[in-house]
N, C-alpha and C positions, 0 to 999 in steps of 0.2 A: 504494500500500500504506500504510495508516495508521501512524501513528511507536506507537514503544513502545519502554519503559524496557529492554527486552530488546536492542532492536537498538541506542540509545547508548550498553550497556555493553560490546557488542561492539565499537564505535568505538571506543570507549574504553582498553580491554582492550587493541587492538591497537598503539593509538600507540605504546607506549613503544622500540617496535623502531629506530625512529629517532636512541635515546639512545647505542647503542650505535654508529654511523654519526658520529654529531657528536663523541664523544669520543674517535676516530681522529684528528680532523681537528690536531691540534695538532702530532703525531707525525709527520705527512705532508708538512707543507707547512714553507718555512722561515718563520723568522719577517719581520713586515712593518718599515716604518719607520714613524717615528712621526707622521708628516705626516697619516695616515688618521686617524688616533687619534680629533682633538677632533669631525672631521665626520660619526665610526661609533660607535667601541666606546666611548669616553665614553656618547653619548648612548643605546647600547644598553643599558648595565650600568645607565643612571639608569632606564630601564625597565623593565629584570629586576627588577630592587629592588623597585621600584614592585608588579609581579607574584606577585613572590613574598611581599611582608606581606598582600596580601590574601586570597592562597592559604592563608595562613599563618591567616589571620579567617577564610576560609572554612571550614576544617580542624575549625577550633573552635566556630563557631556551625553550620554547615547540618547539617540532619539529613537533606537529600538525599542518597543512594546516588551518584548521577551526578556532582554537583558537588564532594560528597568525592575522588571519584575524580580528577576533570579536574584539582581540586585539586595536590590530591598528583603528579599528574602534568606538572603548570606549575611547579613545585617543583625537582622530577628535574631536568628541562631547562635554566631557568635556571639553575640550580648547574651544570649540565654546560657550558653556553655561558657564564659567568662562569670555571671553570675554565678553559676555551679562551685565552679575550681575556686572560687573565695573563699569558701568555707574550707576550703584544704589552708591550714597554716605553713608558712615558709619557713625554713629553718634556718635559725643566726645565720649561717656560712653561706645562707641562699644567695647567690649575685643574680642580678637583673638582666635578663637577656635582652640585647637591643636588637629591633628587624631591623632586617634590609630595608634599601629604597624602595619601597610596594612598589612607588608609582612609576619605577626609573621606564620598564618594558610600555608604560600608557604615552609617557612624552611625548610634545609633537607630532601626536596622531590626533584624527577627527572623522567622523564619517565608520564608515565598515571597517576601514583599520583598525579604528580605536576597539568596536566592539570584537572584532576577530582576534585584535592582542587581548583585551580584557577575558574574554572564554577561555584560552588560550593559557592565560596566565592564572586561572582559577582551576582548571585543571589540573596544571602543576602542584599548585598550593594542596588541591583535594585530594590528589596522590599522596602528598608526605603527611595530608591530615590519616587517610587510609594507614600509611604506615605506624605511623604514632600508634593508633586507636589498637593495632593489633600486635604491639609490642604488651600490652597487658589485657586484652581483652581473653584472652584465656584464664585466666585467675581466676580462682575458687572464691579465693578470700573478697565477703562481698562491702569492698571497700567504694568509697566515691569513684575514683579513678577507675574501678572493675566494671562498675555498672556501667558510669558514664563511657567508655568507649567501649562495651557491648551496643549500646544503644545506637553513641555517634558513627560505630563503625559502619552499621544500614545505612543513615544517614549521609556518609560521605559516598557510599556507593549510589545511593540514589541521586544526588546534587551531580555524580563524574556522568551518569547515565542523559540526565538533564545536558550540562554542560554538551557531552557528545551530539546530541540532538541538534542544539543551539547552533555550534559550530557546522554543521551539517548544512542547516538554513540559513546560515550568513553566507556559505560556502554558494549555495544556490542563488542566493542574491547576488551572488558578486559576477558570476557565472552570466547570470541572465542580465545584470548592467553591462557588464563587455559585450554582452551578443546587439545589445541595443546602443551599441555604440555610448554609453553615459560614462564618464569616469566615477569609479564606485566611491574615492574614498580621496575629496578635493584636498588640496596640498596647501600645509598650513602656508599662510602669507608671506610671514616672516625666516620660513624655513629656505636655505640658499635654491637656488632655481638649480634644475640640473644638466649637468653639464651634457652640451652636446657631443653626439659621435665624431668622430678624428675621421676624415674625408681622404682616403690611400691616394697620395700622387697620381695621373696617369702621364708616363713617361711620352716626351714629345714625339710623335713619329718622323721618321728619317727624311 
């Protein structure tokens, strides 16, 4: 069945039901020690971070329907699994992990670029979010950290599955602006013009 903007807003639409599942989980479980901390929720929350400013530029530059949405909805989530990992105490020795440039891959783009680097660059993120979740997500012991990335681990596989979709229909948009002759993705103003092709001599004839 061919994809369409109908059925990613249905994806879409539906995710948030999950929000309400992961904001139980703090309430449920006792709290962890802090031995997990530097090897989970540290590195998780420098992610969400990460996640949510470019959620945050997405918000603001896409004029995609979809993206806005997924947007706003990576948003939700991370505040709701940063709400969580509070309740996990940090220990004296804890140091502060700083993220990267979120926005360094968004720069200087506008139009379909932007939102093709922005998917693009949330998949990435929801790959290592995947990986985190399932360095403890086997645990017995029903700690914060246990539960919460049993739960987030569905979640980030649902958000990569989304994501995949997205990318797909940006892909056909961009597809179907070249066949119609439009340029998909205007070139910011201030960005240097590009350089023209280098013209091969043709040697004088004899």
């Amino acid at each position: 069945m061919p994809l369409s903007r109908r059925h990613a807003l249905a994806g879409l639409v539906a995710a948030p039901i999950g929000l309400v599942t992961l904001s139980s989980v703090g309430a449920q479980t006792p709290p962890a020690n802090t031995q997990g901390r530097s090897n989970y929720v540290d590195p998780l929350l420098a992610l969400g971070e990460a996640s949510i400013l470019m959620s945050e530029a997405a918000l603001q530059q896409s004029q995609n329907d979809n993206v806005q949405q997924f947007a706003a909805l990576e948003i939700d989530e991370q505040r709701t699994i940063a709400g969580i990992l509070a309740a996990i105490p940090a220990g004296e020795d804890a140091a502060v992990q700083q993220s990267p440039d979120a926005l360094a891959p968004l720069q200087g783009l506008s139009g379909l670029d932007f939102d093709l680097a922005y998917i693009e660059a949330q998949i990435g993120l929801h790959n290592d979010f995947l990986g985190l979740h399932r360095t403890i997500s086997g645990a017995t012991d029903p700690t914060i950290e246990a539960v919460l990335s049993r739960m987030a681990e569905q979640g980030a596989l649902s958000h990569i599955a989304m994501l995949n979709l997205l990318q797909q229909l940006l892909g056909a948009e961009r597809i179907q602006a070249i066949q119609e002759g439009q340029d998909p993705a205007p070139r910011d103003p201030a960005a240097p013009a590009p350089a023209m092709p280098e013209v091969p001599e043709v040697p004088a004839a004899n």
